[in-house]
C-alpha positions, 0 to 999 in steps of 0.5 A: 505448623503455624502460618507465618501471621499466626507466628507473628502474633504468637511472638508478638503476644509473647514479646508483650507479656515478657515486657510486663514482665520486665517492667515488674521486675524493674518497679520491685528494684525500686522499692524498699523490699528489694533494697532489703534483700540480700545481696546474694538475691539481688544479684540473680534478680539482675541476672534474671533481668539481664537474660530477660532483656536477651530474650526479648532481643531474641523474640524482637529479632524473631519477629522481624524475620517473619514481617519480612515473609508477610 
């Protein structure tokens, strides 16, 4: 079992990597190959990101929680 710093610093890695994930998907919705995708593709793209956003808020919460115990 993890130590409560050594969780802290795997969320946090984690939270990171999310956001450059994020951040990607965000600058791909602003080129021309996203405006030239089918609807039907946009529309899971934004789901994608919306459940990424959800997911972050989770691992955000997350790592509250466990700065509180250090």
């Amino acid at each position: 079992m993890k130590s409560a710093s050594e969780l802290y610093a795997s969320l946090t890695k984690e939270h990171t990597e999310l956001t450059k994930k994020i951040i990607k998907i965000e600058k791909f919705m602003k080129t021309d190959d996203y405006a030239g995708l089918e609807a039907k593709e946009k529309r899971l793209l934004i789901i994608q990101q919306n459940i990424m956003f959800a997911y972050a808020d989770v691992l955000l919460q997350r790592i509250d929680e466990i700065k509180e115990r250090l």
